[in-house]
C-alpha positions, 0 to 999 in steps of 0.5 A: 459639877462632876470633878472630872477634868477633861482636857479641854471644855467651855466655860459659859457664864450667865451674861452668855446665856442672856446674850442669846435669849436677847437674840432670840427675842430679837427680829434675827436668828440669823444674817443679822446685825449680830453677825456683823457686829462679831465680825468687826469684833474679831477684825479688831481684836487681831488686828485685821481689816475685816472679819467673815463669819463662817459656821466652823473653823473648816469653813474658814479655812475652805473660805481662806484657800477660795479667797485667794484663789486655791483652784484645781491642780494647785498645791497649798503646803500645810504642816504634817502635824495638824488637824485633817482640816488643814489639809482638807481644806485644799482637796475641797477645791481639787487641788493638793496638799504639800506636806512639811515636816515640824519641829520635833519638839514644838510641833510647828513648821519651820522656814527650813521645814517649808523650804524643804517642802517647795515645790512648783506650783505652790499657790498657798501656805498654811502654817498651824499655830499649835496649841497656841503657840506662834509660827513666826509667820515672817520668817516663812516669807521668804521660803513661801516665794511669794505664796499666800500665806494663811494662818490656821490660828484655830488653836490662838486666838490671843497669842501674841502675833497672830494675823500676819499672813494675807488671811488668819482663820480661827475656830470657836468649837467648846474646846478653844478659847472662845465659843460659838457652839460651832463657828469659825471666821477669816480674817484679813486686810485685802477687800478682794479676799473678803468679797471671795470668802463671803462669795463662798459662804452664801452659796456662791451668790451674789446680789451686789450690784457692782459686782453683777455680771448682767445688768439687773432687772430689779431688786429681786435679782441674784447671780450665782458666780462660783460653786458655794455652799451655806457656811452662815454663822447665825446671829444666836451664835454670834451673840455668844460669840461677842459675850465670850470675846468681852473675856478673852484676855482674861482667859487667856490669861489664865490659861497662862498662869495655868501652864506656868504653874504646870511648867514649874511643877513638871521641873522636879517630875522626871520623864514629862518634858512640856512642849515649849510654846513661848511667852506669846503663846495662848495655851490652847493645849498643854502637851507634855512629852513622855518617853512612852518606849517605857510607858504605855500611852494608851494604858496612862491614858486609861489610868489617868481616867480612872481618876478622872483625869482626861487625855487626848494626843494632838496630833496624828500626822495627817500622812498617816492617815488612809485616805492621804496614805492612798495618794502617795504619803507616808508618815516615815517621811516625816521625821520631826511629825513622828518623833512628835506625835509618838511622844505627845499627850495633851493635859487638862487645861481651860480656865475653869481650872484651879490651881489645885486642878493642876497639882492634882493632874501633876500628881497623878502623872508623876505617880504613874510614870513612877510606878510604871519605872519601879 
């Protein structure tokens, strides 16, 4: 295996890779029993009612906006510090995304960043669990003035309370903490919000008879009800997915040791502040701050690498970006977002890891920035 540590990656066992060769020698590749099997799963392991298997973490928030309703010309509030997908998910059904300020330290959406952000017309909300870390999701209720609220917990799968929204959505990318290759699911408790997110996952069609809106003249008989795409999880991805779940509180907890061990090692570093994430926190990233009016970003991101030491910046505010730049946005209305993003780099961090990996990521920093201040 090569010594370069990367910021983030999978970690695949042998028990993973006999989970999927049985499912390949099983009678379904896909909309199998393996599927539903990972839904119940993941329903249980946060706590919800039920679970739908989509094939990407965009999905599940496109499927999240669809199941409550998100239609044209409504507006869904989504932090200025996040992935584009957060805010993505809202224009997929034509309506527009609202954006809030964050925490300047933490990168997460406050009650007084979403009050400042209400408007008229407002259907959901969408508060991002950064790097792991909880938004205290009932502390936004009442400035949501009753909004669905719909977690993007992509990066928090178990963090300590997660799911209290109408609906959570979580990702299974190499990068997060369990994996599916590519996959992502919606969970929640209302039985109507899971009839909708399924509807949107399989094309709009539906084949129950309960739910048909002409009488059927036998089983072969389907109706499409809405505008759908194939957002299916197939049953190879599944199989993955209930292997990594069995070892998700083992590498949450690692990930944990890892940042304590960062947190204690970056006290005697000066100029690398760490993001405070709480003790809830499933420590998706580990994001410092640096001053870099004195550093460089780009150049101690090319110097760590030369030492094989990966990097990443997440995020850039989505107001910055050209497309939502077009439509009106703009980042310098976003203080908290700026003051964030301009100082934020994300360290190694996954539970491959050794403590020693970590010393040497600390190292290798303090070095740098020493060098950078002589």
């Amino acid at each position: 295996m090569s010594d370069f540590l990367p910021y983030g990656r999978q970690a695949i066992d042998d028990d993973d890779v006999e989970a999927v060769v049985a499912a390949l020698r099983s009678d379904f590749l896909t909309t199998g029993p393996r599927v539903t099997d990972f839904e119940a799963a993941v329903a249980d392991a946060v706590g919800a009612a039920w679970g739908v298997a989509v094939n990407s973490g965009t999905a599940a928030l496109h499927a999240a906006c669809f199941a409550v309703g998100v239609d044209e010309g409504d507006r869904v509030i989504v932090p200025a510090t996040t992935f584009l997908a957060t805010a993505n998910c809202a224009r997929f059904l034509g309506a527009e995304p609202i954006f809030a300020d964050v925490d300047p330290r933490t990168g997460l959406m406050t009650a007084e960043t979403l009050a400042a952000a209400m408007q008229p017309g407002v259907k959901a909300v969408i508060p991002v669990h950064l790097n792991g870390a909880v938004v205290d999701v009932e502390a936004l209720r009442d400035a949501a003035a009753g909004a669905a609220i719909i977690e993007d917990a992509c990066h928090a799968i178990g963090a300590d309370g997660v799911a209290k929204g109408e609906l959570a959505t979580f990702s299974f990318h190499p990068v997060k903490h369990i994996t599916t290759a590519e996959g992502g699911m919606v969970t929640g408790n209302d039985p109507e919000h899971r009839r909708r997110a399924e509807l949107l996952r399989n094309h709009g069609m539906v084949r129950d008879a309960a739910h048909l809106e002409n009488a059927s003249p036998g089983p072969w008989y389907y109706e499409q009800q809405a505008l759908g795409l194939n957002y299916r999880l197939s049953d190879l991805q599944a199989a993955l997915g209930l292997s990594q779940l069995s070892k998700l509180s083992h590498f949450v907890e690692r990930r944990r040791a890892l940042a304590a061990r960062y947190d204690a090692a970056f006290a005697a570093v000066e100029g690398v502040d760490p993001v405070p994430q709480g003790p809830g926190s499933a420590y998706h990233l580990y994001p410092v701050h640096i001053d870099f009016s004195r550093h460089t970003r780009a150049a101690l991101m090319a110097e760590l690498r030369e030492e094989k030491i990966g990097t990443q910046v997440h995020y850039i505010p989505v107001p910055a970006q050209p497309y939502y730049a077009r439509r009106g946005w703009r980042a310098e209305d976003f203080p908290g977002a700026m003051h964030y993003y301009e100082r934020v780099l994300s360290l190694p961090l996954y539970p491959a890891m050794t403590d020693a990996d970590v010393d040497r990521v600390v190292e290798a920093l303090a070095q740098r920035l020493e060098a950078r201040s002589e």
